[in-house]
DOVEXVEX-913375 format. One line per 3 residues: number of its first residue (from 1); their letters; for each residue x, y, z of N, C-alpha, C. Coordinates in Angstrom, 1 decimal. Example, Ala and Ser with C-alpha at 12.3 -4.5 7.8 and 13.67 -1.06 7.14 Angstrom:
2
1> AS> 13.2/-5.7/7.8/12.3/-4.5/7.8/13.2/-3.3/7.8  12.8/-2.2/7.1/13.7/-1.1/7.1/12.9/0.0/7.9
end
This chain:
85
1> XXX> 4.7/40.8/-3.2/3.9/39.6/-3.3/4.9/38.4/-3.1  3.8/37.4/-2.3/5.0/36.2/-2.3/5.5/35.6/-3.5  6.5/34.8/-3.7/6.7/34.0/-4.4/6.0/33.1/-4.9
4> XXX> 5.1/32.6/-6.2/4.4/31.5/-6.4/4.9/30.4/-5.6  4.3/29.3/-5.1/4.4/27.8/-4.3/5.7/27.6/-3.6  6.1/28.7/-2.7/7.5/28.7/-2.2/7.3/27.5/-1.6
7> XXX> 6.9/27.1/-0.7/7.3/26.1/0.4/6.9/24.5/-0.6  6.5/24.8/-1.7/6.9/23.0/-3.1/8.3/23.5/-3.4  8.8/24.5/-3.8/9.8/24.6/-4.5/10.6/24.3/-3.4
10> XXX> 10.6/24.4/-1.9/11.7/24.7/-0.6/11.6/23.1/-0.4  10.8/22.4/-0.9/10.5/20.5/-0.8/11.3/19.9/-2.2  11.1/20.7/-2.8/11.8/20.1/-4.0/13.6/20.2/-3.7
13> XXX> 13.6/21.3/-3.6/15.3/21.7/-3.2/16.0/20.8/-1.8  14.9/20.6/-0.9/15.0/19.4/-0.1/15.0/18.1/0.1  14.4/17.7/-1.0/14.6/16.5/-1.6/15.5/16.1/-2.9
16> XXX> 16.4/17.4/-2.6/17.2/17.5/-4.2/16.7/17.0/-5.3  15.5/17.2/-5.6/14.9/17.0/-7.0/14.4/18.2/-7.9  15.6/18.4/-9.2/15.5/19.3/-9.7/14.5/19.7/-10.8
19> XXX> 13.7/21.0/-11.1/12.7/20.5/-12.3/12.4/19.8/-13.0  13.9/19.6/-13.7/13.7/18.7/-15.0/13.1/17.0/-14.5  13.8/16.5/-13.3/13.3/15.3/-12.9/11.9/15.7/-12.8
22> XXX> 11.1/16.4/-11.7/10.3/16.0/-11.5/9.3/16.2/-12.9  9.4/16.8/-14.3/9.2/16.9/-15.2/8.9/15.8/-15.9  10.0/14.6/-15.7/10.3/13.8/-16.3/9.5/12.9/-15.7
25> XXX> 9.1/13.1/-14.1/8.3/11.8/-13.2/6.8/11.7/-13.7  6.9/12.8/-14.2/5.1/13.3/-14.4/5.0/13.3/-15.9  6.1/13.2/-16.6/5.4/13.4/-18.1/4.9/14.5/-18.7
28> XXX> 5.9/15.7/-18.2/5.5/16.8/-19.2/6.7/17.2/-19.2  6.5/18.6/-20.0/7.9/19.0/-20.3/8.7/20.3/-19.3  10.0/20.4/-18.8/10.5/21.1/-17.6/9.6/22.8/-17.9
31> XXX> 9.7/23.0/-18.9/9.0/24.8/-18.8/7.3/24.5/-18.7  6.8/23.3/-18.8/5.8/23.3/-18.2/5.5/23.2/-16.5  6.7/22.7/-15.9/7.0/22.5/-14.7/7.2/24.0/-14.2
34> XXX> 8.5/24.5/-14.9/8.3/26.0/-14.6/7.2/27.0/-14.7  5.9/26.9/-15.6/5.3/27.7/-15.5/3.8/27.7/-14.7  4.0/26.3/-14.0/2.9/26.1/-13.0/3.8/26.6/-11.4
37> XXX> 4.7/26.3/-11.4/6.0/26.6/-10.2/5.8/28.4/-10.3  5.8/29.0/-11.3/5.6/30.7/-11.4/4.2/31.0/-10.8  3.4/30.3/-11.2/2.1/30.4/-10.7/1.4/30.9/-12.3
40> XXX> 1.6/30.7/-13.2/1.2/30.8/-14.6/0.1/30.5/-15.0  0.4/28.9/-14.7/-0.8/27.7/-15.6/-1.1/26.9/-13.9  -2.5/27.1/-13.9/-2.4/25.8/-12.6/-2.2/24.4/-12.8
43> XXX> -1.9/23.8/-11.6/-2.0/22.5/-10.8/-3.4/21.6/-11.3  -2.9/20.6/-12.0/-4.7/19.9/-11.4/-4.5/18.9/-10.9  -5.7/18.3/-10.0/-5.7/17.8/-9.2/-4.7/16.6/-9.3
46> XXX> -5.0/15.9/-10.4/-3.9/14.8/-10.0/-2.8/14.9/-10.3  -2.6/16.2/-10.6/-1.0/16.4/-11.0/-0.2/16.4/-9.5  -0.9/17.9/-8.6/-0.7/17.3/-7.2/-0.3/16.7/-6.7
49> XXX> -1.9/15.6/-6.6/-1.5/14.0/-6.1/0.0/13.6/-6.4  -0.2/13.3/-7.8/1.0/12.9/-8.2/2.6/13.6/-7.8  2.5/14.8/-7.5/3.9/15.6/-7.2/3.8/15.1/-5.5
52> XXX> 2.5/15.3/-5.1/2.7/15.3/-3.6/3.3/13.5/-3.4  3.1/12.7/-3.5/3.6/11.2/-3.7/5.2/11.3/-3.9  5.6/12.1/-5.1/6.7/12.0/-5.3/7.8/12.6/-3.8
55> XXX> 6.8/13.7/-3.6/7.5/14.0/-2.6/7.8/13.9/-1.3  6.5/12.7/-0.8/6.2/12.3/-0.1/5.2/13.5/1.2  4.6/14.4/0.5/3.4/15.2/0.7/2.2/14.3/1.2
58> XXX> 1.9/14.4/2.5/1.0/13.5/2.7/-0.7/14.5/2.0  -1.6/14.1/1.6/-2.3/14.3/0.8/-3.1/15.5/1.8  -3.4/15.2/3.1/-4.3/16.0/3.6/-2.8/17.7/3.8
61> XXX> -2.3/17.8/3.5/-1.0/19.1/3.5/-1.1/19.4/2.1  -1.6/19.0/1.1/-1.5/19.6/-0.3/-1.8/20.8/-0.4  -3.0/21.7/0.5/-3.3/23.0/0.5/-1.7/24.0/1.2
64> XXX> -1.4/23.4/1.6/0.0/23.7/2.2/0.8/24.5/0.9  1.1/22.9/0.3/2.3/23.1/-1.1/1.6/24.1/-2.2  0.1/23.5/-2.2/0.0/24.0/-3.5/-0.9/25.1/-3.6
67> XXX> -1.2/25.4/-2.4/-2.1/27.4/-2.8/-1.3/27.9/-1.8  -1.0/29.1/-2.4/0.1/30.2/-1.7/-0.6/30.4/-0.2  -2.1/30.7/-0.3/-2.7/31.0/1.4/-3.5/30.2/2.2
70> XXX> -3.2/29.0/1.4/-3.8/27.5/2.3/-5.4/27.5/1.3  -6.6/26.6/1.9/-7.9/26.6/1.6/-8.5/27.7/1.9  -8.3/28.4/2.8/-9.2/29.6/3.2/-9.4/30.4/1.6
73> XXX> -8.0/30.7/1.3/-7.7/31.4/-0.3/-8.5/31.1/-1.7  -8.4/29.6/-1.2/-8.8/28.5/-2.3/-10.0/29.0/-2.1  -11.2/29.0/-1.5/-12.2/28.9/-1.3/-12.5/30.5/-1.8
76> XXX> -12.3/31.5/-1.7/-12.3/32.6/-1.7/-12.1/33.2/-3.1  -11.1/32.4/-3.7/-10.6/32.5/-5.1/-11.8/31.6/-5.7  -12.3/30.3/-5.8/-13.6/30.0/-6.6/-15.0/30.5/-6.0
79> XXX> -15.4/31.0/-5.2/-16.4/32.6/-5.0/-16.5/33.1/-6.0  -14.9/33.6/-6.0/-15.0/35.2/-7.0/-15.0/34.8/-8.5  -14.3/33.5/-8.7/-14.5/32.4/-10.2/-16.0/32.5/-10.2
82> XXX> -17.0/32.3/-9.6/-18.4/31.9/-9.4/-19.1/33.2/-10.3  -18.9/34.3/-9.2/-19.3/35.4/-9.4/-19.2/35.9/-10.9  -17.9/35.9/-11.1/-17.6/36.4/-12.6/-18.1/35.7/-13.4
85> X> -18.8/34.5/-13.9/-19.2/33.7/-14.6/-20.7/34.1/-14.8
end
């Protein structure tokens, strides 16, 4: 299996911005950072927003950073949320 959000974490390490900052830019705390980065706890939306800005993520690429298999996945993953419900 891939890595949870490889190509945010490969923007982060490119922009040398280490957890703990971007932790600090957003107002939570760094193992909260780490355990949405693992793929643990999700993303919401304006958190996103907000990471993608810092990193200068233009908004329409957020499916990029932030679902491992783009919107196709996304779409496919709230289906089966649908279903189960």
């Amino acid at each position: 299996m891939a890595r949870a959000f490889r190509k945010l974490r490969c923007k982060l390490v490119e922009m040398d911005i280490q957890q703990k900052e971007l932790a600090d830019r957003l107002g939570v705390s760094p193992s909260t950072i780490s355990t949405r980065l693992s793929g643990h706890l999700p993303w919401s939306v304006p958190e996103a927003v907000q990471v993608a800005g810092i990193l200068g993520i233009p908004l329409d690429q957020l499916s990029v950073f932030f679902y491992d298999d783009g919107p196709e996945s996304l779409a496919a993953r709230k289906k089966a949320l649908c279903r189960a419900t």
